[in-house]
N, C-alpha and C positions, 0 to 999 in steps of 0.2 A: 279317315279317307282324305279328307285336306294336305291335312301334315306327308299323306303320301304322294301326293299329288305334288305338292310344293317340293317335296326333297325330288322327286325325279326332273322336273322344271330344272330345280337347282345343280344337277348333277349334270343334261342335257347345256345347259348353257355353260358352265365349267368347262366340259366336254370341247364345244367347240370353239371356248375361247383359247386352250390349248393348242389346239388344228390349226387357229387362226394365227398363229404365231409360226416364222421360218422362216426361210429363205429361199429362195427360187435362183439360183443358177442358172442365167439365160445365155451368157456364152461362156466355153462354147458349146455350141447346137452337137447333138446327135449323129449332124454327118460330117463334122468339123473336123478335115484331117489338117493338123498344123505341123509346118517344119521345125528339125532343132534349129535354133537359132536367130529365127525370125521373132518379131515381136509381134505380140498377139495383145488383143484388150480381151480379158476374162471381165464380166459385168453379170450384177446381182441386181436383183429387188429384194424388201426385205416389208413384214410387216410395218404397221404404224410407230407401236413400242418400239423399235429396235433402230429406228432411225436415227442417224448421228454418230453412232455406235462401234469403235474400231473391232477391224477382223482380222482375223487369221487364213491365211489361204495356202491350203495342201493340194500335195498332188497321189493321187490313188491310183495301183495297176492290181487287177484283178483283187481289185479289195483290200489290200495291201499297201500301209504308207511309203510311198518312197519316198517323201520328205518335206519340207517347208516351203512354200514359194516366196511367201510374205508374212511378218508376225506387225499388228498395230496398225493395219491399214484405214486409216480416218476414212470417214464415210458420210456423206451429206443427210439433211434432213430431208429430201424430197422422197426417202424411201430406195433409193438405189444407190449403187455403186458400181465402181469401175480399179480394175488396175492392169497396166500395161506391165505383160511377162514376156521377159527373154525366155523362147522356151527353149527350155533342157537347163533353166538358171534355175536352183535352190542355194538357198540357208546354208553355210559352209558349217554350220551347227548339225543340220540336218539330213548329210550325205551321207552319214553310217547310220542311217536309221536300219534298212535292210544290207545282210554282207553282200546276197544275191543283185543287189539293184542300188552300189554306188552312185551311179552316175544313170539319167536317162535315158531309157535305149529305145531305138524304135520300133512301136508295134502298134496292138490294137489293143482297150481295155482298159484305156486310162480314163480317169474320172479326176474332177479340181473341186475339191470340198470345203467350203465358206461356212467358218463359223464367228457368231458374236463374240468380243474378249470376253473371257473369265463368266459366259453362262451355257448352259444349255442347246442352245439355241442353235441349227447348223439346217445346211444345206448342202446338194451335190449338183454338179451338169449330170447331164446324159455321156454315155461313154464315146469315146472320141480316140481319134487315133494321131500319134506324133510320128510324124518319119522325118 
């Protein structure tokens, strides 16, 4: 009975030391409509582990990569980060990612997804619209 006790304890705290790890994408917000071309600050929180930590920041239209915004983005130890995007700017690496969606076009359904280098670890804003 112990040993069963102990392994679900142990699997319970696993559990949510897992949850406890991510990213949160706080801009941009929800009703965030940004123009092309303007600069915008996209900013994260991140866990405690993950602090310090460079990211990678994409841009997603209906669920769909349309490409790179920023690869290596250094990130401070207070737990958060920032970077300032020309938007409709991507990765010249990363504009044939879809043949449908070269270039930025405006609508609704985009999403900017932050993840840590070379782990697991990622996050998304809320859906957002560029025009």
């Amino acid at each position: 009975m112990k040993r069963t006790v102990f392994f679900s304890l142990f699997l319970l705290v696993t559990a949510l030391a897992v949850f406890a790890e991510g990213i949160w994408v706080v801009q941009p917000a929800g009703d965030a409509v940004w123009p092309i071309g303007v600069a915008q600050v996209i900013q994260w929180k991140f866990a405690a582990e993950e602090s310090g930590q460079p990211v990678t920041i994409m841009l997603f239209k209906d669920g769909l990569l349309v490409g790179k915004i920023a690869e290596n983005v250094p990130c401070d130890l207070s737990g958060a980060g920032s970077y300032k995007w020309q938007v409709g700017a991507l990765l010249p690496s990363s504009k044939i990612v879809l043949e449908s969606q070269k270039v930025v076009k405006p609508g609704k359904g985009y999403v900017i997804g932050v993840k840590v280098w070379n782990t697991m670890i990622n996050g998304e804003s809320k859906l957002f619209v560029i025009e």
